[in-house]
C-alpha positions in Angstrom: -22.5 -35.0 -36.8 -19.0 -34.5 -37.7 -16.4 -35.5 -35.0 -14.1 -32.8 -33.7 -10.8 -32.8 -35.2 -7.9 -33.0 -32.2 -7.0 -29.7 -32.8 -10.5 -28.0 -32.7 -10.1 -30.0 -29.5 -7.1 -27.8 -28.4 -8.4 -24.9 -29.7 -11.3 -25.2 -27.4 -9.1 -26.3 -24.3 -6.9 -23.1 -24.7 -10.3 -21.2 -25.1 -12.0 -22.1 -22.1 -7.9 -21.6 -20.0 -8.0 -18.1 -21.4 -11.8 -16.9 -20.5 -11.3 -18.8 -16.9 -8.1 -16.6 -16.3 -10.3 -13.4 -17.4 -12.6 -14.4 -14.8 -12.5 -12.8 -11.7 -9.6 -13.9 -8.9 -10.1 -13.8 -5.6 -6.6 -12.6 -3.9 -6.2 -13.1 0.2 -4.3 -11.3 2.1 -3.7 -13.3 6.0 -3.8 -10.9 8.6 -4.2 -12.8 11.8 -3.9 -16.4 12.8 -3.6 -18.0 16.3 -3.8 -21.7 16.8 -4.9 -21.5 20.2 -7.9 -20.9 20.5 -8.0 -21.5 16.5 -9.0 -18.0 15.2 -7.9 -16.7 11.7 -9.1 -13.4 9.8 -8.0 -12.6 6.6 -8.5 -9.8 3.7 -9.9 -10.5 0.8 -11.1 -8.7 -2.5 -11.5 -9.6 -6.4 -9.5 -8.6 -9.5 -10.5 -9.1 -13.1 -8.3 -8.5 -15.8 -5.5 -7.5 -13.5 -7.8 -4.7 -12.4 -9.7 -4.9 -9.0 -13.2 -5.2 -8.5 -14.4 -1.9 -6.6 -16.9 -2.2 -3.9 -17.1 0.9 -2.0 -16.9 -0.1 1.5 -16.1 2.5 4.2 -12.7 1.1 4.7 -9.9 1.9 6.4 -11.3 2.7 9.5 -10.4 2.5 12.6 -12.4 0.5 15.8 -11.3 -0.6 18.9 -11.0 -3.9 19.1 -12.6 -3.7 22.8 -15.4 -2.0 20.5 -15.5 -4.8 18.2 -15.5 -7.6 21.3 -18.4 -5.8 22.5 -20.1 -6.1 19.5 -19.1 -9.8 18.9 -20.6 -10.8 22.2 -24.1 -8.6 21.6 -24.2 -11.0 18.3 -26.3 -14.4 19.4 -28.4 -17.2 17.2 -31.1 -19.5 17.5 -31.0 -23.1 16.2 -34.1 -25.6 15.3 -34.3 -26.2 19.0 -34.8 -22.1 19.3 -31.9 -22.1 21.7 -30.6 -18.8 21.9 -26.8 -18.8 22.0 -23.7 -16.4 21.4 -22.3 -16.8 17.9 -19.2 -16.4 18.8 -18.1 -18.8 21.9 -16.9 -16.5 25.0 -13.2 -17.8 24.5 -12.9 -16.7 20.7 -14.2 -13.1 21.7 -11.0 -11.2 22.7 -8.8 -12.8 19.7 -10.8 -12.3 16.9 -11.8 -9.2 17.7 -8.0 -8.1 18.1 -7.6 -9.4 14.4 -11.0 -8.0 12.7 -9.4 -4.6 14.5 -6.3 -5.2 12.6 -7.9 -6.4 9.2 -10.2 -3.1 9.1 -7.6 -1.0 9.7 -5.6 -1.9 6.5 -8.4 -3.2 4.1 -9.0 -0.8 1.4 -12.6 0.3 0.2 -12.5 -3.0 -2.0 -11.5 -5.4 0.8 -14.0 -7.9 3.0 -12.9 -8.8 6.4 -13.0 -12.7 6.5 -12.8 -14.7 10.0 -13.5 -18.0 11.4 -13.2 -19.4 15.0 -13.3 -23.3 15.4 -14.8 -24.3 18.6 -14.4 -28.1 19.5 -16.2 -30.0 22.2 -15.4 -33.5 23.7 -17.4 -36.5 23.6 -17.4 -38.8 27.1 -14.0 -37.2 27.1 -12.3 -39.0 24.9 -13.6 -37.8 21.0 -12.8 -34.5 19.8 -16.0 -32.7 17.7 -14.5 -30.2 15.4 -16.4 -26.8 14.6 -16.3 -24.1 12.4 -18.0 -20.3 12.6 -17.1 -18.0 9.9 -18.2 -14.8 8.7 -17.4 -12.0 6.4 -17.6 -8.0 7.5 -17.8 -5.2 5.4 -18.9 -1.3 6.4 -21.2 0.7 5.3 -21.6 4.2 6.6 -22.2 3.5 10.3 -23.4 0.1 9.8 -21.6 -3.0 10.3 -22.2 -5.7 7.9 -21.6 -9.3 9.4 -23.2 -12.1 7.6 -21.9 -16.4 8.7 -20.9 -18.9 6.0 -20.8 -21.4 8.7 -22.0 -21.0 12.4 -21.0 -24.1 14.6 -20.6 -26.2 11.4 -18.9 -29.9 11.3 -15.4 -29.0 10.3 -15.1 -31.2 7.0 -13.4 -31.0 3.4 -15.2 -32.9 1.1 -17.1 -35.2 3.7 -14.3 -36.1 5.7 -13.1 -34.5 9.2 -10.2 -32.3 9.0 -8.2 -30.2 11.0 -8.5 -26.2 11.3 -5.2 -25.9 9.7 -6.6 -27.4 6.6 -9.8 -24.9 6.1 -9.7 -22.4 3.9 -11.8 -19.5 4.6 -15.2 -19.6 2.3 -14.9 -16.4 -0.5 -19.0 -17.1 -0.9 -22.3 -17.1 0.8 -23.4 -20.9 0.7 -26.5 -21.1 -1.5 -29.1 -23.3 1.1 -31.0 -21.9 3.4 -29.3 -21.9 7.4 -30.1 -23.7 9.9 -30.4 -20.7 12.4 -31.4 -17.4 12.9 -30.5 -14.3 14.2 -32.5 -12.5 16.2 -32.1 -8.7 16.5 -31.6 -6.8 19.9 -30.4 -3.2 20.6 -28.3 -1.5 17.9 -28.4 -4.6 16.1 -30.7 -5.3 12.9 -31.3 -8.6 10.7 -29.6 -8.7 7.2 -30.9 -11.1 4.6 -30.9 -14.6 6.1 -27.9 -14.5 7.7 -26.8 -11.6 8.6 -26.9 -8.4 11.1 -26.3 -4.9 10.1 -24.7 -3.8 13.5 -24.7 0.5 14.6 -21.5 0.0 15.3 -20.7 3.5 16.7 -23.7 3.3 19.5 -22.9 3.7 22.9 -24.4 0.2 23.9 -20.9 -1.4 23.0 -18.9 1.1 25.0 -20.6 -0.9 28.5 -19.4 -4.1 29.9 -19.7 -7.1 28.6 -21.0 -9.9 30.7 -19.5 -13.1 28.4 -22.1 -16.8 28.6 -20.3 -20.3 28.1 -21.7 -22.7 26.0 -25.0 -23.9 28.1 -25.8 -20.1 28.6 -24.6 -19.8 32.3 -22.9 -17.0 32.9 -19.1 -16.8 33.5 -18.8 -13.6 35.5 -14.9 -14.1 35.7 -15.0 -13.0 32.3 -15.7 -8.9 31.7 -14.8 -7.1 28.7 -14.6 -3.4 29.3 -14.2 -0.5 27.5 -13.5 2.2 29.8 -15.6 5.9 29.6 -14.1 9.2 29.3 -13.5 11.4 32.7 -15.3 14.3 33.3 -12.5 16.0 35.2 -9.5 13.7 34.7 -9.3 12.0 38.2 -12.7 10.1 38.8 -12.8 6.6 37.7 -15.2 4.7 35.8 -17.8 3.9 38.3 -17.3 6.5 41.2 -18.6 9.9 41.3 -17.3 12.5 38.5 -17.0 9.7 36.1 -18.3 10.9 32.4 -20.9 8.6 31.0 -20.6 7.5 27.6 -23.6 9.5 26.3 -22.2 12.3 27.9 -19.2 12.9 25.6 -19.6 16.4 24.2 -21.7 17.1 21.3 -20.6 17.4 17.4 -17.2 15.4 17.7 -16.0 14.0 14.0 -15.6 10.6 13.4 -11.5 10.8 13.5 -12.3 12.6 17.1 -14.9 9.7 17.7 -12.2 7.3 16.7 -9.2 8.7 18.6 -11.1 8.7 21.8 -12.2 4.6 21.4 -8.3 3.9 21.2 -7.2 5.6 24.1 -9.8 4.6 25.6 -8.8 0.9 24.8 -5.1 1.9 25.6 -5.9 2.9 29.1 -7.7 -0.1 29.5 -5.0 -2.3 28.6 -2.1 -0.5 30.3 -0.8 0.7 27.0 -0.7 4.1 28.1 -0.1 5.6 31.6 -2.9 7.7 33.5 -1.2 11.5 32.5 -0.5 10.4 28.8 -4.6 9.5 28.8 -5.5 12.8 30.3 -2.8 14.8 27.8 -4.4 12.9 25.0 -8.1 13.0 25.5 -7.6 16.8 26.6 -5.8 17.7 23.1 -8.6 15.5 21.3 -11.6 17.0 22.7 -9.8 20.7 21.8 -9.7 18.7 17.9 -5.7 18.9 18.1 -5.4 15.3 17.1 -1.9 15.6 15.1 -0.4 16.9 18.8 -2.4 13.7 20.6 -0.6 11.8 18.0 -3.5 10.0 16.5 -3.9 9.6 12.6 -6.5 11.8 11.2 -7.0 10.0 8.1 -10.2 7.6 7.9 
């Protein structure tokens, strides 16, 4: 067999650089990063050729991030011992929900939502055990796509330990098979082998949220809530004249849907005073969303 010649050699070297760059390239876009508790979300999507890779998710869209904590904490796994457990640790809840709330509201129809949380426990109080959960999100119609790379996962690179400032956020589904499961509960479905396709727009994630630590027990200081519409403007949630969620008024849009989980979030956090609310959710209801000052594209 002939040997080949140094420059069939370079030939080849310069073929394979020019198909690799025709390849598809993954681009990220950071949206959110806090270092304590370590939470990060990103944006990320393919282009080939200079041209990007369509998908044809439902995105932008718009979901309070109370919405999306409610979801978060609805979202538990078993391990080989069948322990049930939330995927998401209690203290990671409100912060990456604030970012996934951010991310979906500027992806485009070609972008995944990309988080990970890293949970660390101590050992006799002294050693430090570094974890990692992430997951990507996508939509589809009213569906919620969530499916975990890694779900309380050594943090590692290569073998060794490393810090979360190091990790970079996975761009692929990890070909072996998981070491959990996830079962499905109300408005909540399985999706391959590790995922959950998630009704995202069903009442069940407009009620409290009771959030478990780490052994299960409850920690009843902790109560995320996503406050319901009125009835007549005065009642609160709770006492009499308070409008239940499944009460709201039949044939609202989505962009009506929408605008009423943000104020409704608004109200809850302070963001808005008690008249403003009222103003608002009136001119909503009546579909007069440019005067409530809410966006009306999806």
């Amino acid at each position: 067999m002939a040997r080949p010649t140094p420059l069939g050699v370079a030939c080849a070297a310069l073929a394979a650089v020019v198909l690799a760059a025709c390849g598809p390239k993954l681009v990220r876009t950071p949206v959110f990063d806090k270092n304590d508790p370590g939470v990060r979300v990103e944006l990320q999507r393919r282009e080939k050729g200079g041209v990007v890779v369509p998908r044809g998710f439902q995105h932008p869209v718009t979901i309070a991030d109370v919405r999306m904590a409610h979801i978060l904490a609805n979202v538990t796994y078993q391990d080989k011992e069948e322990a049930r457990r939330p995927a998401i640790r209690s203290q990671f809840v409100y912060d990456v929900a604030a970012g996934i709330a951010q991310a979906f509201a500027k992806a485009t129809p070609d972008d995944e939502v990309v988080a990970a949380v890293f949970p660390e426990d101590r050992k006799l109080g002294i050693f430090t055990d570094l974890r990692v959960t992430s997951f990507r999100m996508h939509l589809e119609g009213d569906e919620l796509r969530i499916e975990f790379m890694n779900l309380e996962d050594p943090l590692e690179k290569e073998g060794a330990k490393v810090g979360f400032q190091e990790y970079q956020l996975p761009s692929e589904m990890p070909s072996l098979a998981p070491q959990f499961t996830l079962p499905p509960s109300e408005s909540i479905t399985k999706f391959g082998n590790r995922g959950v396709s998630v009704a995202w727009r069903d009442d069940v994630f407009r009620r409290p949220v009771s959030l478990a630590g780490r052994d299960g027990t409850p920690k009843k200081r902790t109560v995320l809530m996503e406050l319901p519409p009125e009835k007549d403007g005065s009642a609160k949630p709770g006492q009499p004249g308070a409008l239940a969620p499944s009460d709201r008024p039949p044939g609202l849009s989505d962009a009506q849907i929408r605008a009423l989980d943000r104020i409704d979030a608004a109200r809850s956090s302070g963001s808005i005073t008690e008249a403003d609310y009222k103003r608002k959710r009136r001119l909503i209801l009546e579909n007069k969303l440019d005067d409530a000052g809410e966006v009306t594209t999806p």
